[in-house]
C-alpha positions as CSV (number, residue, x, y, z in Angstrom):
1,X,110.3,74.7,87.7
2,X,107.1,72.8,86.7
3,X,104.6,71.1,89.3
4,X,106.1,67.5,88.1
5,X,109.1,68.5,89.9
6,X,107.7,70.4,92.8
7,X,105.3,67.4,93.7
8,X,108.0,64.1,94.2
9,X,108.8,64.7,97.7
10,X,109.2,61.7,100.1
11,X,108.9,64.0,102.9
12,X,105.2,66.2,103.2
13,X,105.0,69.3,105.4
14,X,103.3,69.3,108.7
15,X,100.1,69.4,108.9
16,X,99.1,70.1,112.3
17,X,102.8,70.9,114.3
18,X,101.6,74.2,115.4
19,X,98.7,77.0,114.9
20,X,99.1,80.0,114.7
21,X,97.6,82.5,117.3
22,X,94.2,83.9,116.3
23,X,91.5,83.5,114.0
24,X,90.0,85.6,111.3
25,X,87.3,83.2,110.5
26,X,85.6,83.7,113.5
27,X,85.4,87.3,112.9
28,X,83.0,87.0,110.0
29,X,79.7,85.3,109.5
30,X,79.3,84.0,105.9
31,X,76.4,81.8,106.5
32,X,74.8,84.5,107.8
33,X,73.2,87.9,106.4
34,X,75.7,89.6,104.7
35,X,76.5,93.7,105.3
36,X,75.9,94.0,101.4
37,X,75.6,92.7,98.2
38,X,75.5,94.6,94.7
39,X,75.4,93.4,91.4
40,X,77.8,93.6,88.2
41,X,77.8,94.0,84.5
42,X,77.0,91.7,82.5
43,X,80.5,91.9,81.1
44,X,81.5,90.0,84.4
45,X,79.4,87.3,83.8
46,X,81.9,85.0,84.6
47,X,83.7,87.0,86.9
48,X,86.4,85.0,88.4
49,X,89.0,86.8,90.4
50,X,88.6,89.8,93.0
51,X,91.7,92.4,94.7
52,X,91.7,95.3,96.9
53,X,93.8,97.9,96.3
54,X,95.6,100.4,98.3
55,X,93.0,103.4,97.6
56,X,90.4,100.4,98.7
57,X,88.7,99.8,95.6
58,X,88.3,96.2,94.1
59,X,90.0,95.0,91.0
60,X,87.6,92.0,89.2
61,X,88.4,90.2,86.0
62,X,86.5,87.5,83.9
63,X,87.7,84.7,82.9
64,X,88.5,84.7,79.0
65,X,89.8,88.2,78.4
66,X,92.8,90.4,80.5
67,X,90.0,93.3,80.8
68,X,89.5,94.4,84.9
69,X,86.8,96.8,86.3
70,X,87.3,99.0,89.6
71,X,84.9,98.5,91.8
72,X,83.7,101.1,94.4
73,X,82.9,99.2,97.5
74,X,81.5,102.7,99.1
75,X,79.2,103.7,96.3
76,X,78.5,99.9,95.3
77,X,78.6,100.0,91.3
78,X,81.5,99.4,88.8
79,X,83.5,102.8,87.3
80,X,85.6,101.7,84.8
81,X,87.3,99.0,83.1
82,X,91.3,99.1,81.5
83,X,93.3,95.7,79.9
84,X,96.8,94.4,79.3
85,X,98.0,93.5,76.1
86,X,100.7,91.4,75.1
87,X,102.5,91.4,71.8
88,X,100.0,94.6,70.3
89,X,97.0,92.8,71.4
90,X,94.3,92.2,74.3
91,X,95.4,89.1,76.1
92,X,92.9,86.0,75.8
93,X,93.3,82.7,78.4
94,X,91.6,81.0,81.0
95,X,92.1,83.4,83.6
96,X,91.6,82.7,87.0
97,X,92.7,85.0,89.3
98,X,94.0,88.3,90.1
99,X,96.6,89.4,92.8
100,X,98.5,93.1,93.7
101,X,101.7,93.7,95.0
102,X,102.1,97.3,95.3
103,X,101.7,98.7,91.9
104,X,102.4,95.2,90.4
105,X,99.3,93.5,88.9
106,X,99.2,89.7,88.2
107,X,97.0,87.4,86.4
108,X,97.3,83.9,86.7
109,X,95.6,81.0,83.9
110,X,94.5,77.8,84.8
111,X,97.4,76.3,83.6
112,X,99.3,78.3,85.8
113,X,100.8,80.9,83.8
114,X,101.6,83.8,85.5
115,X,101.3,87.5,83.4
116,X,102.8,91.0,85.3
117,X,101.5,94.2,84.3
118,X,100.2,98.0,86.1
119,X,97.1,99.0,86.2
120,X,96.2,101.3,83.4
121,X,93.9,104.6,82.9
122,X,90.4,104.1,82.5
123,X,89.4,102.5,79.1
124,X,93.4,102.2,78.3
125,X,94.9,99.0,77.6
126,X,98.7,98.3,79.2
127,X,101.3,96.2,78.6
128,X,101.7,92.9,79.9
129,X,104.7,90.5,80.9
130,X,104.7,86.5,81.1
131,X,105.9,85.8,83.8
132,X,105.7,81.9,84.4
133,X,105.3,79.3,81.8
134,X,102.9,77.5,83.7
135,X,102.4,73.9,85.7
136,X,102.4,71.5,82.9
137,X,99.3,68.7,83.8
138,X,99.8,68.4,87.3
139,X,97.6,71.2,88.9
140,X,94.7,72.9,87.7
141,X,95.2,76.9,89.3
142,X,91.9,78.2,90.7
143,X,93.3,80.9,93.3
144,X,96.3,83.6,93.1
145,X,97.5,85.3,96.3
146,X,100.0,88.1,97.7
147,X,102.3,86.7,100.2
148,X,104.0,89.6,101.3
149,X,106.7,88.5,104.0
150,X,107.7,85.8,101.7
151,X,107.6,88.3,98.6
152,X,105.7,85.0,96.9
153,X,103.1,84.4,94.9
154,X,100.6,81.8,95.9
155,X,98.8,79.0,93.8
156,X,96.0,77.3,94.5
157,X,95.1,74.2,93.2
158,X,91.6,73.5,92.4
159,X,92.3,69.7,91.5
160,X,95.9,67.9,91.6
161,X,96.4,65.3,89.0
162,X,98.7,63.2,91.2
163,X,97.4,60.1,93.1
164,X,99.6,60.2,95.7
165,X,97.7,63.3,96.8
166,X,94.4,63.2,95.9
167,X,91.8,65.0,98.0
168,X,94.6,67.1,99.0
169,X,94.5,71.1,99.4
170,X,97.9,72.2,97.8
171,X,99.3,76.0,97.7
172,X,102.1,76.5,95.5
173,X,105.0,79.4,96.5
174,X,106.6,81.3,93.5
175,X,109.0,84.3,94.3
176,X,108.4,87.6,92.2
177,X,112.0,87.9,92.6
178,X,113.1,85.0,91.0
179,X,110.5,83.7,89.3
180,X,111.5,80.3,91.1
181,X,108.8,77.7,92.3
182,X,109.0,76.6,95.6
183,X,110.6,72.8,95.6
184,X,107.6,72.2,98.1
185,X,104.1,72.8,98.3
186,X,103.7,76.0,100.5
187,X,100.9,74.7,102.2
188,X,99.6,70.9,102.0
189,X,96.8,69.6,103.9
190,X,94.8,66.4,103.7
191,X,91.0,65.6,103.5
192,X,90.7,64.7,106.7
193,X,90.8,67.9,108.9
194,X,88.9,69.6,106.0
195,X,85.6,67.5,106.2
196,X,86.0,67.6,110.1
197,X,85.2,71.5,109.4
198,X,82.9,71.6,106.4
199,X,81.6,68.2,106.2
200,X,83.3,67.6,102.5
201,X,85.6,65.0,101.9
202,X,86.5,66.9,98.6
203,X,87.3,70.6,99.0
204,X,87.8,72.5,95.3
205,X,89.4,75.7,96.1
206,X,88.2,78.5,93.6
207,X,90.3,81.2,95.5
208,X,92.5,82.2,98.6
209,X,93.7,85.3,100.6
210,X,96.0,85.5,103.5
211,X,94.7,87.7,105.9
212,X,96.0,91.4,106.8
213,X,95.4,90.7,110.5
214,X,96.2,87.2,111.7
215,X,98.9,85.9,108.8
216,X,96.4,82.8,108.4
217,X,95.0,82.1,104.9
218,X,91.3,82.2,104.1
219,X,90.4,79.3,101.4
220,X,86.8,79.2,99.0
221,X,85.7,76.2,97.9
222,X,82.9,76.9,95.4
223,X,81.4,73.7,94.3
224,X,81.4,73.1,98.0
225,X,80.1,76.3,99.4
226,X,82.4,76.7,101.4
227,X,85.7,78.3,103.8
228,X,88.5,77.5,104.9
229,X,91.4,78.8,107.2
230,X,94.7,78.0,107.6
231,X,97.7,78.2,109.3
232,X,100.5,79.1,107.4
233,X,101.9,75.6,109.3
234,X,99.3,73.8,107.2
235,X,96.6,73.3,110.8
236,X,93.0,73.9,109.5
237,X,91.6,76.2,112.2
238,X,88.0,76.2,111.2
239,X,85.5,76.3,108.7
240,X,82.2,77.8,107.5
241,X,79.5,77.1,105.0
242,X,78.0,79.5,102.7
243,X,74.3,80.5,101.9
244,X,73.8,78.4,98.6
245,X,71.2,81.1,97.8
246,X,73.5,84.2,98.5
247,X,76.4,82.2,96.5
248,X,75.2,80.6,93.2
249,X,79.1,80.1,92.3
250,X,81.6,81.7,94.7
251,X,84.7,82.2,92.7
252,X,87.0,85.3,93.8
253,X,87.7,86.6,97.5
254,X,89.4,89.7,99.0
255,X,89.5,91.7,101.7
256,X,89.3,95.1,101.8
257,X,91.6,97.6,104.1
258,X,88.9,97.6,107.2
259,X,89.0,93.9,106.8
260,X,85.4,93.3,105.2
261,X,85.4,90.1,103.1
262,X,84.1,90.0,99.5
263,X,83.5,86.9,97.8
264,X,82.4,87.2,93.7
265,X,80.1,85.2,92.2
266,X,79.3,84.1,88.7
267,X,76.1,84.9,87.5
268,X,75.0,81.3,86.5
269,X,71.4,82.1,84.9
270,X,70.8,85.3,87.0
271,X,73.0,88.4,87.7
272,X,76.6,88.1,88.9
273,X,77.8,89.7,92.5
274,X,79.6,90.9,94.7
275,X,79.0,90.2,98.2
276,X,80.4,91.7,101.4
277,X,80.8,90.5,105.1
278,X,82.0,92.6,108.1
279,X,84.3,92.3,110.4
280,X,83.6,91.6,113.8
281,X,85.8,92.5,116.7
């Protein structure tokens, strides 16, 4: 299903019918000194997307070629980079984001198509799968996230091309099953309760996570500097700003296994990074 179809509803969802217990947000202090930061190659330039996996490394990708480093979060420093190919060659697009499912990878384009492959050995390139055709004109995907009780895949949309929702945060749900878009926006929340918490009226989400320990979902905003949480009702349950200093341009987020948050940023005339942020109980 494209986004034309997914975004005619007469009836939105809630935005504020019930929030859910907890907060991660107020675990962390982004605008604050962070626990770490390190930097990358200068093949990740433009890094874009960030993943933990299970062994707790980090998975980051730039933005024009399917090529992903591990990154040691212990030792600080890239190891090794692998690719997926599609039809005998390297895949090229505008990728955004990178999520993990188990031992299922995905990387998700701009345009919102979706490509499934494993990670491979070091230097190795695998194969690759297209998953989803894409979103047509209507959303511009920034984010890609592992929703595990759902078994979905979310989208996030950096900028909807619909008037009718302009300003709006909008998560898109597609199953991994299926390969079937959600007929509604998983998540759909107005301007209003996000400036109330940042002080933006406009909010461009670069990525999103939902988080191992409270279920909500943790939302970047780069041009804005930015964060986020939500409910997965919709109800924004706080915000943060980050150091414009620290962040030059914030573009990928994970969280690692003892529930640090890393945020990625583009180099933009100096050295791209990764950033970390502890926990607090």
């Amino acid at each position: 299903m494209r986004l034309a179809a997914a975004l005619v509803f007469s009836i939105a969802l809630p935005v504020a019918a019930q929030v859910d217990s907890g907060s991660a947000l107020a675990h962390y202090d982004p605008a604050g000194a962070a626990a770490w930061w390190a930097p990358l190659p200068n093949s990740l330039s433009e890094v874009s997307g960030l993943a933990t996996t299970a062994s707790g490394q980090l998975l980051a990708h730039g933005d024009e070629r399917a090529v992903i480093w591990r990154f040691d979060p212990i030792r600080r420093h890239t190891l090794a980079r692998f690719g997926l190919r599609g039809r005998g060659r390297l895949l090229r697009g505008d990728f955004e984001d990178i999520a993990l499912a188990g031992e299922r990878l995905f990387l998700v384009t701009e345009a919102g198509e979706i490509f499934e492959g494993r990670a491979a050995p070091d230097g190795a390139v695998g194969p690759a799968r297209r998953r989803s055709l894409g979103l047509g004109r209507g959303c511009s995907v920034e984010g890609l996230a592992w929703d595990a009780p759902s078994r979905s895949l979310l989208m996030l949309c950096k900028t909807a091309r619909t008037e009718r929702w302009k300003d709006h945060l909008i998560v898109l749900a597609i199953s991994i099953d299926t390969w079937r878009l959600e007929n509604r926006p998983r998540l759909l929340v107005p301007p209003a309760p996000i400036e109330r918490v940042t002080g933006h009226h406009h909010f461009h989400g670069t990525a999103l996570v939902r988080h191992p320990r409270t279920g909500t979902y943790l939302v970047l905003a780069g041009p804005e500097h930015a964060l986020i949480e939500v409910s997965a009702s919709g109800a924004v349950l706080g915000g943060a700003r980050l150091d414009h200093e620290a962040h030059r341009q914030p573009e990928g987020m994970a969280i690692g296994s003892d529930l640090t948050l890393f945020i990625s940023d583009e180099a933009r005339g100096r050295t791209a990074r990764i950033t970390a942020y502890a926990y607090r109980p």
